[in-house]
N, CA, C and O of each residue as an XYZ file, in Angstrom:
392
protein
N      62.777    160.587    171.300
C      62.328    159.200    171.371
C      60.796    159.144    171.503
O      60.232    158.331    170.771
N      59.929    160.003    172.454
C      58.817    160.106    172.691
C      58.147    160.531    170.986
O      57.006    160.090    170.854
N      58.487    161.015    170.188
C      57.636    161.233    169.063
C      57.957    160.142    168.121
O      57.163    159.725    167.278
N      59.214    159.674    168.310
C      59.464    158.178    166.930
C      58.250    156.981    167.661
O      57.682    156.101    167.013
N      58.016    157.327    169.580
C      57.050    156.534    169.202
C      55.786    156.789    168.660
O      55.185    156.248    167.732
N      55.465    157.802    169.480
C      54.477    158.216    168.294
C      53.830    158.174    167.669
O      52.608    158.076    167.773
N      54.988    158.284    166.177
C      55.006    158.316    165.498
C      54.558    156.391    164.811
O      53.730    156.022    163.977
N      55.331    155.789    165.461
C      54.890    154.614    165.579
C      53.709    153.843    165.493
O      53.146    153.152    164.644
N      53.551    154.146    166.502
C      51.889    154.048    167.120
C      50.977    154.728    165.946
O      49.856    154.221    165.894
N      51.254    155.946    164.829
C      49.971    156.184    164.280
C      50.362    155.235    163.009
O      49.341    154.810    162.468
N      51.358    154.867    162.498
C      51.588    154.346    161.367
C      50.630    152.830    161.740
O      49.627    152.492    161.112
N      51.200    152.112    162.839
C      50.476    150.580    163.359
C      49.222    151.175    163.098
O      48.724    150.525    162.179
N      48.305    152.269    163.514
C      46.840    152.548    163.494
C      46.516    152.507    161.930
O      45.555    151.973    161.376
N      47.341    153.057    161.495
C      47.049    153.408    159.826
C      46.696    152.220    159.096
O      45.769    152.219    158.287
N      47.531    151.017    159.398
C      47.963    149.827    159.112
C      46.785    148.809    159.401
O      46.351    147.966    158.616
N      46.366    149.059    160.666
C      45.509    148.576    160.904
C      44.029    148.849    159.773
O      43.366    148.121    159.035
N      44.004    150.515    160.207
C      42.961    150.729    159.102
C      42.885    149.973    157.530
O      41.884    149.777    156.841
N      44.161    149.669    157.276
C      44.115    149.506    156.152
C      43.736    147.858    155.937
O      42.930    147.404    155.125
N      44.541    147.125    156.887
C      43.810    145.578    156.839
C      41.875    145.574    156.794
O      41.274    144.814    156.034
N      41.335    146.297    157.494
C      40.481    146.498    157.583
C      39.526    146.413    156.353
O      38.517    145.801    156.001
N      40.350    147.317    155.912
C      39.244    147.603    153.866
C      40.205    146.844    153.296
O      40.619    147.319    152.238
N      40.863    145.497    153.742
C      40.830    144.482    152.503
C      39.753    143.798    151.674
O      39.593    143.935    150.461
N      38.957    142.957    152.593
C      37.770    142.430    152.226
C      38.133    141.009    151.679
O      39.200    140.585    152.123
N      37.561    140.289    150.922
C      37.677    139.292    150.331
C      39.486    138.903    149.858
O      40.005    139.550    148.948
N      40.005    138.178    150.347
C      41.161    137.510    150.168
C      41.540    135.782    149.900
O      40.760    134.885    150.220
N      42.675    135.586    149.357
C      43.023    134.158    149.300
C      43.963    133.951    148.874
O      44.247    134.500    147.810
N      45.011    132.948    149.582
C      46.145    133.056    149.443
C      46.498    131.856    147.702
O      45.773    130.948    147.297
N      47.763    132.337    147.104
C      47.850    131.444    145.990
C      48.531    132.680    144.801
O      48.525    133.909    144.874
N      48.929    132.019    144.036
C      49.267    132.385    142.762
C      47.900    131.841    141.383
O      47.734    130.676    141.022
N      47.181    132.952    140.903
C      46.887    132.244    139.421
C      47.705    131.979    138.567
O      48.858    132.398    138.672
N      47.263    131.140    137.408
C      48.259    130.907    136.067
C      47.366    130.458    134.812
O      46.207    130.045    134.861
N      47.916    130.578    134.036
C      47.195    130.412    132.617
C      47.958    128.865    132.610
O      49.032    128.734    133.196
N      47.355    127.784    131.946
C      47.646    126.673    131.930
C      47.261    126.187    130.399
O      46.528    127.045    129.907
N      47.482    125.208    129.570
C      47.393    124.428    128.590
C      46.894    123.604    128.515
O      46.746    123.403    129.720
N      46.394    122.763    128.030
C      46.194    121.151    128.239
C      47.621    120.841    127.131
O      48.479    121.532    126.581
N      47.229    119.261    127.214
C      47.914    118.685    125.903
C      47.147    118.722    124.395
O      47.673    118.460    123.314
N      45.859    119.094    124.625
C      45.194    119.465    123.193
C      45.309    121.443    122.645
O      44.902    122.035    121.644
N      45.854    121.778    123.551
C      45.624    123.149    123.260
C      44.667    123.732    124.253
O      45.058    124.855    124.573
N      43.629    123.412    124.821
C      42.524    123.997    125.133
C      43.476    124.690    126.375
O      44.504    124.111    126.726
N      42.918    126.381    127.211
C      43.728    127.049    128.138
C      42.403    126.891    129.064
O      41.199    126.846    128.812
N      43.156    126.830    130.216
C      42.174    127.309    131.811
C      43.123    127.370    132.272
O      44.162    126.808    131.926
N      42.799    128.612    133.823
C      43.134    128.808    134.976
C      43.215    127.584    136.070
O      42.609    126.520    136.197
N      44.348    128.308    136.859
C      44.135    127.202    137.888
C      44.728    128.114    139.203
O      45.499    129.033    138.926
N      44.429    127.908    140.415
C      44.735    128.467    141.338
C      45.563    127.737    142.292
O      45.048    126.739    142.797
N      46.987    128.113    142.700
C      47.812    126.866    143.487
C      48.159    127.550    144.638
O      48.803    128.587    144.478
N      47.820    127.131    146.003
C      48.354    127.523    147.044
C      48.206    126.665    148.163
O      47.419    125.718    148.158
N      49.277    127.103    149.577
C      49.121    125.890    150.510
C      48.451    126.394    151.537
O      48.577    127.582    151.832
N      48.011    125.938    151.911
C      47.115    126.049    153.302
C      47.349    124.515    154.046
O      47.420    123.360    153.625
N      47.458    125.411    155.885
C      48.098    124.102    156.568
C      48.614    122.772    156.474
O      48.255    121.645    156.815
N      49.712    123.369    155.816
C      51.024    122.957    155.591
C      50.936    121.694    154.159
O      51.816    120.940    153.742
N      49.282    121.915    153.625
C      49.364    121.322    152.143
C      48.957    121.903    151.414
O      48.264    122.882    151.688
N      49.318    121.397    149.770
C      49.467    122.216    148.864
C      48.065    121.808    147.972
O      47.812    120.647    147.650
N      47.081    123.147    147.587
C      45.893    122.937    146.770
C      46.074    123.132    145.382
O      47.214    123.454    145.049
N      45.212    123.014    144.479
C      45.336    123.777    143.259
C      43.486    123.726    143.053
O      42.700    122.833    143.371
N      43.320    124.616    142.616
C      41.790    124.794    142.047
C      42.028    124.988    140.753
O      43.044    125.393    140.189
N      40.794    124.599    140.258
C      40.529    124.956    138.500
C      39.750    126.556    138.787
O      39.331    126.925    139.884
N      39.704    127.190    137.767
C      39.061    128.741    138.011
C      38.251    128.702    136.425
O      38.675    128.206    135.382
N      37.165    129.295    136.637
C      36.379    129.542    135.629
C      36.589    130.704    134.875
O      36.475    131.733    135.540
N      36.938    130.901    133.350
C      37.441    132.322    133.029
C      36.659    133.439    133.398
O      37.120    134.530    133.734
N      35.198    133.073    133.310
C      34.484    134.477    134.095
C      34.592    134.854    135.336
O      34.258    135.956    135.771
N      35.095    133.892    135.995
C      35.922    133.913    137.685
C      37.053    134.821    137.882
O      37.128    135.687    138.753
N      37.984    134.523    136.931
C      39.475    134.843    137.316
C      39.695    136.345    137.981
O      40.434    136.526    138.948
N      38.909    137.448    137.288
C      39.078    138.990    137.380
C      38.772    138.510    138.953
O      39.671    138.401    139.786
N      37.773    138.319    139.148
C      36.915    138.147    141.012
C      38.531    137.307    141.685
O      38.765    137.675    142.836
N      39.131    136.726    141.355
C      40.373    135.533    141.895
C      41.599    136.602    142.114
O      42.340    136.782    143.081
N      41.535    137.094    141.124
C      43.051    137.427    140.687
C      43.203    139.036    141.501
O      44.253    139.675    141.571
N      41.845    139.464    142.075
C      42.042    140.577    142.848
C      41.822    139.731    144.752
O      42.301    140.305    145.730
N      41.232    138.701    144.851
C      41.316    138.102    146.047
C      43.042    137.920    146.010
O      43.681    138.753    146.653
N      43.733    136.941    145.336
C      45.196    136.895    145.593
C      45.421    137.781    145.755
O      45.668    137.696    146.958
N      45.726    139.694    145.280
C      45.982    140.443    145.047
C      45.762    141.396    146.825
O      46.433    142.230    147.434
N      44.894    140.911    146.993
C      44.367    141.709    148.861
C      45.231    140.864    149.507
O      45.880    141.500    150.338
N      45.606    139.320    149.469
C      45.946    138.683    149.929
C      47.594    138.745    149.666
O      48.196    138.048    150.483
N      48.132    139.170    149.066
C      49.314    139.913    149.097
C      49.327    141.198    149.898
O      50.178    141.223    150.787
N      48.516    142.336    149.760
C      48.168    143.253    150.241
C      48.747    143.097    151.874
O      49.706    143.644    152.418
N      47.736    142.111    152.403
C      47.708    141.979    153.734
C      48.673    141.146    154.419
O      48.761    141.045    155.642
N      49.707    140.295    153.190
C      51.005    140.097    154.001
C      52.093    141.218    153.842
O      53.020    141.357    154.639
N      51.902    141.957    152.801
C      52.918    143.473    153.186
C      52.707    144.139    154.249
O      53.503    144.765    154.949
N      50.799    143.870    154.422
C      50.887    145.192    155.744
C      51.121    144.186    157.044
O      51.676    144.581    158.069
N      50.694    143.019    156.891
C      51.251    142.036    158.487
C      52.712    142.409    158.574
O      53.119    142.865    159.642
N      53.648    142.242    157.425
C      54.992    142.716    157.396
C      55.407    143.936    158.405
O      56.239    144.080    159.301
N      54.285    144.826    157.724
C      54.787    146.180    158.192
C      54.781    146.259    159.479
O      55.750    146.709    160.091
N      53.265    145.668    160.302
C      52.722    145.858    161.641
C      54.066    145.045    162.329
O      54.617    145.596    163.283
N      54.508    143.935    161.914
C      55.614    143.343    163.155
C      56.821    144.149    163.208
O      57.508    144.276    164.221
N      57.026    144.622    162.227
C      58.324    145.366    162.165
C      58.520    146.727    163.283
O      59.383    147.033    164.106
N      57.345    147.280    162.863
C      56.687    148.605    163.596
C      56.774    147.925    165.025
O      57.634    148.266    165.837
N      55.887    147.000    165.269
C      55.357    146.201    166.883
C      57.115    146.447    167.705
O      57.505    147.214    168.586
N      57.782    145.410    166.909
C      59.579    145.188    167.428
C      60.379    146.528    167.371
O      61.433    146.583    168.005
N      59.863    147.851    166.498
C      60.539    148.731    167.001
C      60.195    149.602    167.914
O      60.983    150.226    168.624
N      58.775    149.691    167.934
C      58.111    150.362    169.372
C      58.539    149.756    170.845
O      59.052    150.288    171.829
N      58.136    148.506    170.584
C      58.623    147.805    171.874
C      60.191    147.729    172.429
O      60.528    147.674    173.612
N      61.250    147.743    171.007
C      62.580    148.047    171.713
C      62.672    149.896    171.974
O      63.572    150.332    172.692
N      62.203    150.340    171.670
C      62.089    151.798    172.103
C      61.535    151.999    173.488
O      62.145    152.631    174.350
N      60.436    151.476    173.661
C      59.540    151.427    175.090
C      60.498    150.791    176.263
O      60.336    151.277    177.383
N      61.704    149.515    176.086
C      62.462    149.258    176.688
C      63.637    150.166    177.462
O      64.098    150.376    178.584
N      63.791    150.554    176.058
C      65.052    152.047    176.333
C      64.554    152.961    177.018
O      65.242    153.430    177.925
N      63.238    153.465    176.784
C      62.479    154.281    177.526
C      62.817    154.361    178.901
O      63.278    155.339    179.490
N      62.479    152.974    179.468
C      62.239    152.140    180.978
C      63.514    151.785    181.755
O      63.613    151.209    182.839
N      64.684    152.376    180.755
C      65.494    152.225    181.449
C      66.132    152.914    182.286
O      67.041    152.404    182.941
């Protein structure tokens, strides 16, 4: 039990490190869009406190956008990871104490 925590504990550190070198983030999906004449632009749609945005994106923008969403996925896999890790250390540390 003493090494699964551990073991624990270095993965949360790792995790941590890794939020760290995200850098620039933002939450949302891009999309390629149409008009009704044909003409295409980007647009960026996401919610933030508890309403929903959409931005227009400039095509020389998008590469710079589409890797911000992209960290910003990043860093809800690793928030994922850290609670999961947090709830199994801590029910381990319980058992420990008992």
């Amino acid at each position: 039990m003493h090494a699964r925590i551990k073991a624990i504990e270095e993965e949360i550190a790792e995790v941590k490190q890794r939020l760290l070198a995200i850098g620039e983030m933002r939450p949302g999906s891009l999309s390629k869009q149409k008009r009704s004449r044909g003409a295409l632009y980007y647009q960026l749609s996401y919610s933030h406190n508890g309403k929903g945005h959409t931005e227009y994106v400039r095509k020389k923008l998008v590469p710079a956008v589409r890797r911000q969403v992209d960290a910003y996925r990043t860093y809800l896999e690793l928030n994922r990871k850290w609670k999961s890790l947090a709830i199994e250390l801590c029910k381990l540390k319980v058992k420990l104490a008992k």
